[in-house]
C-alpha positions as CSV (number, residue, x, y, z in Angstrom):
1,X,-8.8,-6.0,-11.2
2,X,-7.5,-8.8,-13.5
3,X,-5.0,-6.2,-15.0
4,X,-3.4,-6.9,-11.4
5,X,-3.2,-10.6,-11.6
6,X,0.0,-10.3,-13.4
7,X,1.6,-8.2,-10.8
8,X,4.0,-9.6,-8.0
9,X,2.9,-8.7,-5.0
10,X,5.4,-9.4,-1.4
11,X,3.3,-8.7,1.6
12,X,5.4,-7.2,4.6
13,X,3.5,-7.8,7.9
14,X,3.2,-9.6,10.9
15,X,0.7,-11.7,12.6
16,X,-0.2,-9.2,15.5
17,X,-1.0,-6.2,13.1
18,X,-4.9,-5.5,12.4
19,X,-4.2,-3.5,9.5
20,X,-2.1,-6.2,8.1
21,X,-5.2,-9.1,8.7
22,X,-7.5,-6.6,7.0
23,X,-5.1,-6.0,3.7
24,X,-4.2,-9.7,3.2
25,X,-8.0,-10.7,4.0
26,X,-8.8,-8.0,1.1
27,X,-6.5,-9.1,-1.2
28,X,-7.7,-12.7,-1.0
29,X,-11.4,-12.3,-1.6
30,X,-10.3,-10.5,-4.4
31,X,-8.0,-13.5,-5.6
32,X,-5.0,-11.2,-5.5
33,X,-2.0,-13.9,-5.1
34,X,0.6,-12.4,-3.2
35,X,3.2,-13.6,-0.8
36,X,3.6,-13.1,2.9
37,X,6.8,-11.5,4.5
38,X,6.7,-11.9,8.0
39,X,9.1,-9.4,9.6
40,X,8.9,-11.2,12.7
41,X,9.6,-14.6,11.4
42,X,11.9,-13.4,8.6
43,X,15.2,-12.3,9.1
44,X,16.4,-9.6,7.7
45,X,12.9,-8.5,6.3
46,X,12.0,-5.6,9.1
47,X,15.9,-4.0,8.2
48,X,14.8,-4.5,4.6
49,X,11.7,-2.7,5.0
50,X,13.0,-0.4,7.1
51,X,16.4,1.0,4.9
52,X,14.5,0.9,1.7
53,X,11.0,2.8,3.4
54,X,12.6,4.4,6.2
55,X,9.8,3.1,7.4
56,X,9.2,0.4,10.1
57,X,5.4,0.8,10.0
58,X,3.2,-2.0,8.5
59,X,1.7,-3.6,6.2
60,X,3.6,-2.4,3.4
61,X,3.6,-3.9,-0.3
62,X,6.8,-4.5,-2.6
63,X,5.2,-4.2,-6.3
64,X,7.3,-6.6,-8.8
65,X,9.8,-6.0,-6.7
66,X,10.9,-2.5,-7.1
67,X,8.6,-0.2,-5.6
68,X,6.9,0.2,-2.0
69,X,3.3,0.9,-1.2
70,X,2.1,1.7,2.1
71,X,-0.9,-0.7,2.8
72,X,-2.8,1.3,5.1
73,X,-4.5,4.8,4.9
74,X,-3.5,5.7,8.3
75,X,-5.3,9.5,7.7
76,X,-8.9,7.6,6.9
77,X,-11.1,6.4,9.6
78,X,-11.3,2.7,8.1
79,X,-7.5,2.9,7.7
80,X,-7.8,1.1,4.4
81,X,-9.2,1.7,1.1
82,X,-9.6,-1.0,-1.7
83,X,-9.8,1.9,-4.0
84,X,-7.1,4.3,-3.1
85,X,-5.1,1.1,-2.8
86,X,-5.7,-0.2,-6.4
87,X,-5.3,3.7,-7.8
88,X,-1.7,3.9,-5.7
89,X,-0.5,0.5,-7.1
90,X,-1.9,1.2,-10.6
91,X,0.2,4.5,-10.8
92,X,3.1,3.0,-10.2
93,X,2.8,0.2,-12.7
C-alpha cells in the first residue's frame, strides 16, 4: 500500500452516491490521501468526467492525472473490492 502514497489521487463523486461513501471511507482508513471532486458542486467536473469516460457513472478515480479508474465493481455483489481496486490502479502505474 505505501507504494500508493506517492500517487495523486482526484476523487469524482457526489454526496448522495453509496458507492462513492464506501470508496472514499476505504481509501481513508487506509490513509490513502486523495481529493474530492464533487460533480454536483463542481462545475464543469460531471462534463469532465463524462467526455473523457464517456461515462457519467460514479465514483470514478483520476490517477496522477492521466488515467481513469472506475471505482466500483458494479458486476460483484459488494460492488467494491479493495483488492481488484489496488491491482487496477497498480497496472496502470
Amino acid at each position: 500500500m505505501d507504494d500508493l502514497k506517492h500517487v495523486k489521487f482526484q476523487v469524482y463523486s457526489a454526496d448522495w452516491c453509496p458507492d462513492c461513501r464506501r470508496l472514499e471511507q476505504w481509501l481513508g482508513s487506509v490513509g490513502i490521501v486523495y481529493e474530492k471532486v464533487d460533480i454536483e458542486k463542481i462545475e464543469g467536473a460531471a462534463e469532465k468526467l463524462e467526455s473523457e469516460t464517456g461515462k457519467r457513472a460514479i465514483p470514478f478515480i483520476l490517477v496522477n492525472g492521466q488515467t481513469w479508474v472506475r471505482g466500483y465493481h458494479k458486476e460483484l455483489p459488494q460492488r467494491f473490492s479493495p483488492d481488484l481496486l489496488i491491482q487496477e490502479i497498480k497496472n496502470i502505474l
